[in-house]
C-alpha beads as a LAMMPS data file, in Angstrom:
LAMMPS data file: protein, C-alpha beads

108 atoms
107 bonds

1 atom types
1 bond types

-500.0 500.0 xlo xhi
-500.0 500.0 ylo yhi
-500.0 500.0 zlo zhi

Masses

1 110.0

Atoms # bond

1 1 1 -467.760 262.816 -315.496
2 1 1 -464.325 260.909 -315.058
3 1 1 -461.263 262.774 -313.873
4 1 1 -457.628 262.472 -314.967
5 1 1 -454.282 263.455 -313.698
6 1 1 -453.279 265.488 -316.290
7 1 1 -448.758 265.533 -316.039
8 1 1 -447.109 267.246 -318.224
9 1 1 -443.290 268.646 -319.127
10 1 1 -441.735 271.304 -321.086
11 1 1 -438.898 271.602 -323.590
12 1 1 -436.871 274.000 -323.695
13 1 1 -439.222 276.301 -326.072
14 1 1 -441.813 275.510 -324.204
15 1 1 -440.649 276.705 -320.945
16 1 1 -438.907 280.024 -322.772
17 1 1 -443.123 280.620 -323.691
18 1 1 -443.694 279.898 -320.047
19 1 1 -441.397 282.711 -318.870
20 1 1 -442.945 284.949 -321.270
21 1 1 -446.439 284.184 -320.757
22 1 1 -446.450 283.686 -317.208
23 1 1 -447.894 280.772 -315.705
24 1 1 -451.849 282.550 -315.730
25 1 1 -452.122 282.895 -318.805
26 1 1 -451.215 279.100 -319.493
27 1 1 -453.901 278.229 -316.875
28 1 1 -455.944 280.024 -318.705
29 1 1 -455.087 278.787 -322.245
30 1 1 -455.673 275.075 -320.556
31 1 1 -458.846 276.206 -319.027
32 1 1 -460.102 277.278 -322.175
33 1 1 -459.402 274.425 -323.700
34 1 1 -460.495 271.552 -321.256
35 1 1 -463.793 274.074 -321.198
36 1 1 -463.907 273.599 -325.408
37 1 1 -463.910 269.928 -325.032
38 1 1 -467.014 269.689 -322.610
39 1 1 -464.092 269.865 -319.240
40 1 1 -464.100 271.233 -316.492
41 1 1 -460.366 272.327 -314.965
42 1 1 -460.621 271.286 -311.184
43 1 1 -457.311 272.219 -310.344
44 1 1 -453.509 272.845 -311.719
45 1 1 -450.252 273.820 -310.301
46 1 1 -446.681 273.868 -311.963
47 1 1 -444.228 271.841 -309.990
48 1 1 -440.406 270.536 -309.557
49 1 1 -438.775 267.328 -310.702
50 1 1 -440.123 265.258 -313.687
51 1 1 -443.655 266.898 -313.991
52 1 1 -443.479 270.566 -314.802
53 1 1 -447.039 271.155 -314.488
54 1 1 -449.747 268.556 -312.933
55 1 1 -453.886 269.252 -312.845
56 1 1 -456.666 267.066 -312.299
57 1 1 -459.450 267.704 -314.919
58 1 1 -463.237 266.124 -315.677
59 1 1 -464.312 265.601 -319.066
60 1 1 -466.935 263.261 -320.344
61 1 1 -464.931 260.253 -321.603
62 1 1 -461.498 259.176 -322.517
63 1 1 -461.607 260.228 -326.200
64 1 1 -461.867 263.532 -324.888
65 1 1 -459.375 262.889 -322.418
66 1 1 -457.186 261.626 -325.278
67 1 1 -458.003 264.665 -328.235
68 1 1 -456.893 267.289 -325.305
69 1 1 -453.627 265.818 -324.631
70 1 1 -452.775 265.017 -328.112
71 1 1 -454.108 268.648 -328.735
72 1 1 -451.263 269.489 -326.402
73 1 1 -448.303 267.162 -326.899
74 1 1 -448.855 267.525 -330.683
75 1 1 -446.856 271.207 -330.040
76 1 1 -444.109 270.023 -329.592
77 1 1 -443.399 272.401 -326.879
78 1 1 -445.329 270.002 -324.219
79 1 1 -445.059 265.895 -323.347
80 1 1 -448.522 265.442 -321.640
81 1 1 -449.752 262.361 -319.989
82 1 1 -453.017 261.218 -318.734
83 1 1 -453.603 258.937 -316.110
84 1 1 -457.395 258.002 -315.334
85 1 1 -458.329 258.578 -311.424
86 1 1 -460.579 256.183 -309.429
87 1 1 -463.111 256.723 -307.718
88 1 1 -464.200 254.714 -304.055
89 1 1 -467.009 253.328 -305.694
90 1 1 -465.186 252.625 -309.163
91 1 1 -463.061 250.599 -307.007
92 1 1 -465.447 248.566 -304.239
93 1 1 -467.213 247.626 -307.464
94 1 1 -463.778 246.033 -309.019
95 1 1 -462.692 244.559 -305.278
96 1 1 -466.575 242.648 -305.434
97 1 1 -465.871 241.751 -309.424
98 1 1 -462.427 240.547 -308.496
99 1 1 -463.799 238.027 -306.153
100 1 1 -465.793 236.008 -308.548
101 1 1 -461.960 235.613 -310.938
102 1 1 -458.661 233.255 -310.915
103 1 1 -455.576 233.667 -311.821
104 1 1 -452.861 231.349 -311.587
105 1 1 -449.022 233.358 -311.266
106 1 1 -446.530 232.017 -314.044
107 1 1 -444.866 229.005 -312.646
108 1 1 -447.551 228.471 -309.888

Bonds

1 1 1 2
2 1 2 3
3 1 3 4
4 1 4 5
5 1 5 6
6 1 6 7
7 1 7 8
8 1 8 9
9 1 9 10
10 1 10 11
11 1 11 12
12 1 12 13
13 1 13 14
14 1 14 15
15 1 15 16
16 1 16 17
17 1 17 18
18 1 18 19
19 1 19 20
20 1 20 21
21 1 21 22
22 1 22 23
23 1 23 24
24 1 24 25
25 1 25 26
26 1 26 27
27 1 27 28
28 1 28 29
29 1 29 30
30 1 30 31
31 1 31 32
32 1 32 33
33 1 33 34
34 1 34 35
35 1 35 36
36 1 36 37
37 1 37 38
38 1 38 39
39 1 39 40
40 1 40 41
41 1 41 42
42 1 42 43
43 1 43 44
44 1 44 45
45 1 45 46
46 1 46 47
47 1 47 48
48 1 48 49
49 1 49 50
50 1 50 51
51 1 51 52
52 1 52 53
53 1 53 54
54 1 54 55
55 1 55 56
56 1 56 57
57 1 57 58
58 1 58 59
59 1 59 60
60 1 60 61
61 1 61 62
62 1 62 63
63 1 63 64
64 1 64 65
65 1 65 66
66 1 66 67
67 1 67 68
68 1 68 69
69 1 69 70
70 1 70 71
71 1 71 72
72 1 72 73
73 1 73 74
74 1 74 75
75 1 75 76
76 1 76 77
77 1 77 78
78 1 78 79
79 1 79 80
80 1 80 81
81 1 81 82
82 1 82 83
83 1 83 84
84 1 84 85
85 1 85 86
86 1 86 87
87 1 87 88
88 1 88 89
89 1 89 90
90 1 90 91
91 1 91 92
92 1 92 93
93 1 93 94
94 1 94 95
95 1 95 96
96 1 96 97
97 1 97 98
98 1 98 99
99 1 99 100
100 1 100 101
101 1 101 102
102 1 102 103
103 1 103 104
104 1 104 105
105 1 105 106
106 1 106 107
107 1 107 108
């Protein structure tokens, strides 16, 4: 299954739920739903600076990877983003693709 970098910050509601829930129980509340969608939750962790939270999940496809952060972002208490992770193999196969293509650079 593919793997995302799930990032994700809170507003200022969200984080008041946050320090009422306690960061378990949103684990679990993201666990149960990356499990709903066919996911598995590899790992999470809340963190400082931009990203509040960041968690690297597996689901079957990116439609799936797209309904569970839309799921989330449509609170309005969350701004989730996805970004799609790369395997070693994923990318030896581009590297071999890449050497069959041109490009020419604007103004080259």
């Amino acid at each position: 299954m593919p793997k995302y970098l799930i990032s994700a910050s809170y507003t200022s509601d969200g984080v008041k739920g946050l320090m009422a829930d306690g960061g378990s129980a949103r684990i679990a509340e993201a666990t149960a739903l990356i499990s709903a969608a066919g996911g598995k939750l590899e790992s999470m962790y809340f963190a400082f600076g931009s990203d509040d939270l960041v968690g690297i999940v597996e689901v079957p496809d990116s439609v799936t990877a797209l309904a569970v952060v839309g799921v989330v972002s449509s609170s309005g208490r969350v701004s989730a983003r996805l970004t799609p992770l790369i395997t070693p193999e994923e990318m030896d196969a581009a590297a071999t693709k890449s050497k069959s293509l041109t490009y020419r650079a604007p103004g080259a």
